[in-house]
N, C-alpha and C positions, 0 to 999 in steps of 0.2 A: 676439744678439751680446753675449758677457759683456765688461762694461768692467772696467779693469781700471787700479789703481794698482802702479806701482814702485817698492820702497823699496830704494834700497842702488844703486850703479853700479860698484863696482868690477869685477872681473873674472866672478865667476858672474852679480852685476847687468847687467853688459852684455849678456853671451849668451842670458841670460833675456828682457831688454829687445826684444833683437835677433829671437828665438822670437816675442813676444806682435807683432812689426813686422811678421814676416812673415808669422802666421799670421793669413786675412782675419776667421777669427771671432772675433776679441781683438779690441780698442776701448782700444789705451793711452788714458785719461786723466789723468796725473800721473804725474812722475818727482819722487822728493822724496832730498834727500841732505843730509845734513852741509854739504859741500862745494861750492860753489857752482861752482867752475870743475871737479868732476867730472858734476855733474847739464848741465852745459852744453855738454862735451865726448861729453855719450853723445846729446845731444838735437842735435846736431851731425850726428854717426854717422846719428841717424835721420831727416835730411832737416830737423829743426827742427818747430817747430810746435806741441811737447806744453807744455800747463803746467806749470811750474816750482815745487817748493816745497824748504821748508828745513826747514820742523815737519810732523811723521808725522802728529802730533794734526789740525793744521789742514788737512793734506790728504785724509785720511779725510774729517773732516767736509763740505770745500767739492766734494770730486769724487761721494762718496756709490757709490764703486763696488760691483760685483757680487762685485770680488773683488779682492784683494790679494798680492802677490808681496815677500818678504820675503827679500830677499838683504843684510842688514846684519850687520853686528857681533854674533857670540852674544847680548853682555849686555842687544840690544836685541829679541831674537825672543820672550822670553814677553810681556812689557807689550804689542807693537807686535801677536805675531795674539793675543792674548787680545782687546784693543779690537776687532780687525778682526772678528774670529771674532763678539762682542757686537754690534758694528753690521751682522751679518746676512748678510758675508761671507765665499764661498769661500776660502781660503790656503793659495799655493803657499810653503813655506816651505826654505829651504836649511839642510843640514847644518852642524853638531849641534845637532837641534831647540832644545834650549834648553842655557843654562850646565850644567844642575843638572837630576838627575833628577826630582825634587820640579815645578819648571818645568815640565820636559816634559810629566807626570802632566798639569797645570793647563791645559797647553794642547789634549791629547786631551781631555780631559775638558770644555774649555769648546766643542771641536768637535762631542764628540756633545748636548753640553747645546742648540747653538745649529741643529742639523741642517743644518751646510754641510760640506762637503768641505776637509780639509786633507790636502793630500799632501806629501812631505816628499822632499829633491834627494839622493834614494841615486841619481848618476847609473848606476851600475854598476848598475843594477839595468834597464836600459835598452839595454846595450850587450851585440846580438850573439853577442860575443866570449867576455865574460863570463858570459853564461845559457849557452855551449856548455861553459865550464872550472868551471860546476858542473855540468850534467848530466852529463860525463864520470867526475866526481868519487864520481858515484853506482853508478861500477859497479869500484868502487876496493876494496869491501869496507869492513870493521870492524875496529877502529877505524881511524880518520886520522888520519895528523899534518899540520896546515896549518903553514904557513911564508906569513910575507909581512911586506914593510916597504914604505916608501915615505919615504927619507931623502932632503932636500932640502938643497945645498950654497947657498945665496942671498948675494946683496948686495945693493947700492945699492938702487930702489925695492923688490924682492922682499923684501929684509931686514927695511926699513920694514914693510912691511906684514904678516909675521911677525910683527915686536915688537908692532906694536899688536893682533895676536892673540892672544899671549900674556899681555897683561896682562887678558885676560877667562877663556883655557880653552887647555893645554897641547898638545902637538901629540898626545899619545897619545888626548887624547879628541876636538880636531877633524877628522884624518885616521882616527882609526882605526875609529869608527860605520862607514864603510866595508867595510871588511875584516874584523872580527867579524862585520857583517852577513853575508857573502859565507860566514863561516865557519859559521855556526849553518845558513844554508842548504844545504851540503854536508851536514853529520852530521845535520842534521833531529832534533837533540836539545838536551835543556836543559842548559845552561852550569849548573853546579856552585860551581866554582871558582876564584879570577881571584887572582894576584898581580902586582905590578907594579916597575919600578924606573926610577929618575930621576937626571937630573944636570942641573945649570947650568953651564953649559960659556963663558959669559962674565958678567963685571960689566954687561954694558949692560942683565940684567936684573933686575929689585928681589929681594933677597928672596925665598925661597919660593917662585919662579917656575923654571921647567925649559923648557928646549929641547930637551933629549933623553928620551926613553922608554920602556921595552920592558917589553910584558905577557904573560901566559902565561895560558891558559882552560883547563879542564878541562872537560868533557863528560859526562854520565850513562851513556852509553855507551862509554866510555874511551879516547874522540877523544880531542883537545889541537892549541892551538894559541897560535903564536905573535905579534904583531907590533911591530914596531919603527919608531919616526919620530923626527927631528932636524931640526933648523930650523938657518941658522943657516952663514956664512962657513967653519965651520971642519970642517964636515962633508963626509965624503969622500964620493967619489963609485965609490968600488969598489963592488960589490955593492948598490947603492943599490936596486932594483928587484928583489926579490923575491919570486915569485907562484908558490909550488906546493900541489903537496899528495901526502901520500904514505899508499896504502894495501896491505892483505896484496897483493893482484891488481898493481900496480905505481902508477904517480905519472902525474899530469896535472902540465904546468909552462907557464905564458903566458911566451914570446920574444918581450923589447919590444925588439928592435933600434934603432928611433928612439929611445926613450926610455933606452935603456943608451947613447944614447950620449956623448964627452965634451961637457961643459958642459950635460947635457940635466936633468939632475937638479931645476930649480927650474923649469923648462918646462913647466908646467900642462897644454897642451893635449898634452905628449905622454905624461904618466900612464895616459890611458886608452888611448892605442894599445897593440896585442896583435901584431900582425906574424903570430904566428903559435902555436900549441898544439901541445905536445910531450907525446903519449901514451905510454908505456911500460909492455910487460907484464911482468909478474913468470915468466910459465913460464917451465921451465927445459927443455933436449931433453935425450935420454936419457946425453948426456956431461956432464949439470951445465952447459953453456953458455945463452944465452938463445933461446927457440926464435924469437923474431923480432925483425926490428929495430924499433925505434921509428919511431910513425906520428907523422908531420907535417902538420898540420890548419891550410891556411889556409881562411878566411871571405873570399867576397865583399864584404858586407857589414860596411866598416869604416869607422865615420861619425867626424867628427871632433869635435871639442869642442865647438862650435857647433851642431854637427847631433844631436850627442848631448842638448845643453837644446833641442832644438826637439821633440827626440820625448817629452822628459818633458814639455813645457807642451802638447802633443796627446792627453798622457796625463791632463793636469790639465784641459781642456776636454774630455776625453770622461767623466770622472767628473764634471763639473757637469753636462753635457748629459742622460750616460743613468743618472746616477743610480749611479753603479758605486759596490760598497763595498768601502773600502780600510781595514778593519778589521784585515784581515792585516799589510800596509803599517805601519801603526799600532802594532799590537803586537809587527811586529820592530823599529820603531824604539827603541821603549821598551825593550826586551830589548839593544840595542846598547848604548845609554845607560848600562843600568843596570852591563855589563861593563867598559865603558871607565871608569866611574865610582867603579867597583870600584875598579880597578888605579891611579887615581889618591890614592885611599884608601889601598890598600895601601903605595904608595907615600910617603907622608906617617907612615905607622902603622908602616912596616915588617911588619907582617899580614900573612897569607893572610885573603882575603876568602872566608866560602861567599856564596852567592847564597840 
């Protein structure tokens, strides 16, 4: 039974939390947070009971786990699994691996130096839905053009907690490792080329900080694609959720109906629902019209936020138990990083970035 420390309670910490609670072969031994009334309000949630800490250092040290769960703040994910990773533990680590590609480099690297397992919270990579709106993506033809955003209209706590993301890592590079991911997996080819553009769209952030985003990738094979994200009161909420992809053969499109809908925009848990995949062929019948209609694809299997971090922490104890290697895993995350990172470049440089 691997024991296991949690760092971080906010919102992915909690459902992680909640995962390693319900799963019998986890052994929480530490919840540690900044926040004294958030480590005590998740330890609440679990019935009570677990050790409480405030410093990552000293709870590494006093619990001595198997393994480590790192759902904190960007600018604390390389210091926090590079220690873990050195004292000899597995780490489950949440998106975007680290601030900085350079970071990230540091923390795969000190995972195969130290031979434990780190897996990384591409939840999408997990859901259903998602592994069926890329396998459909693959019989799309050459090239693709991907399309997707994920614009969030936010206030009161939601906004909060925006801002305090923003002042580590912009929204196009903590939502969008996401969605490039999703992308490079459709076109199964190497990114080339990434531009990016930015705006600060209120004073309540310093300087040189951006709420809003949008990047463009080119492809070796002459995909492209787009994505777009906003943080942030003043963002609308028309069009906020888009997920297609268009090829010669016709377009695959994810139908979030819960998640399109009003006020749903900052609604976390309803990002990952899919409702439903909207196929479409390109034939045409012998009158120039389309020879069929569009097929409508629902999945049984449609797990919710919660359920969706439980199947990645069954994913993260079955890569400690049988040894599985997530070398793949690893080298798309860094491939994500290094795109979004681009566009944040570019964005600063006004550049086209090659890769």
């Amino acid at each position: 039974m691997p024991t296991i420390l949690c760092a971080g309670a906010g919102h992915m910490g909690r459902s992680h939390a909640l995962a390693y609670h319900h799963i019998p072969e986890f052994d929480i031994v530490g919840i540690c947070t900044r926040s004294a009334a958030s480590r005590e309000k998740l330890n609440d949630e679990l019935g009570g009971g677990y050790p409480l800490f405030a410093d990552f250092y000293q709870a590494l040290k006093e619990t001595a786990p198997d393994a480590v769960a790192i759902s904190t703040y960007p600018d604390t994910h390389a210091p926090y699994a590079i220690a873990a990773l050195q004292a000899g533990c597995h780490v489950f680590i949440e998106k975007p691996l680290a601030e900085t590609v350079a970071e990230a480099e540091k923390i795969v690297a000190a995972a195969e130096a130290s031979k434990r397992k780190l897996v990384i919270g591409y939840i999408l990579r997990y859901h259903p839905s998602w592994q069926k709106f890329i396998e459909l993506s693959h019989g799309l033809g050459k090239p693709l053009v991907m399309r997707m955003n994920l614009n969030q209209q936010s206030s009161g706590p939601e906004w909060e907690t925006h801002k305090n993301l923003m002042a580590s890592i912009s929204p196009i590079v903590d939502c969008g490792v996401h969605y490039v991911d999703v992308m490079c997996q459709m076109t199964r080819a190497r990114p080339v080329r990434v531009s990016g553009l930015g705006a600060r769209l209120t004073e309540e952030l310093p300087e040189g900080k951006m709420n809003y985003g949008h990047l463009q990738v080119t492809f070796d094979d002459g995909s492209i694609g787009w994505y777009e994200a906003g943080w942030g009161p003043m963002m609308s909420e028309v069009a906020f959720f888009v997920k297609d992809v268009v090829g010669p053969e016709g377009a695959v499109s994810i139908v979030a109906e819960k998640a399109a809908g009003e006020g749903q925009s900052a609604n976390v848990n309803a990002h990952t629902q899919t409702q439903c995949i909207r196929l479409h062929h390109a034939e045409l019948d012998a009158e120039g019209r389309p020879a069929c209609e569009d097929e409508v694809i629902r999945l049984d299997d449609e797990p919710d936020h919660d359920a969706l971090c439980r199947r990645e922490q069954e994913f993260f104890l079955r890569a400690i138990r049988e040894d599985l290697d997530v070398s793949e895993q690893l080298g798309a995350a860094l491939d994500s990083m290094r795109i979004v990172a681009a566009a944040d470049e570019s964005f600063r440089t006004g550049k086209m970035i090659d890769l």
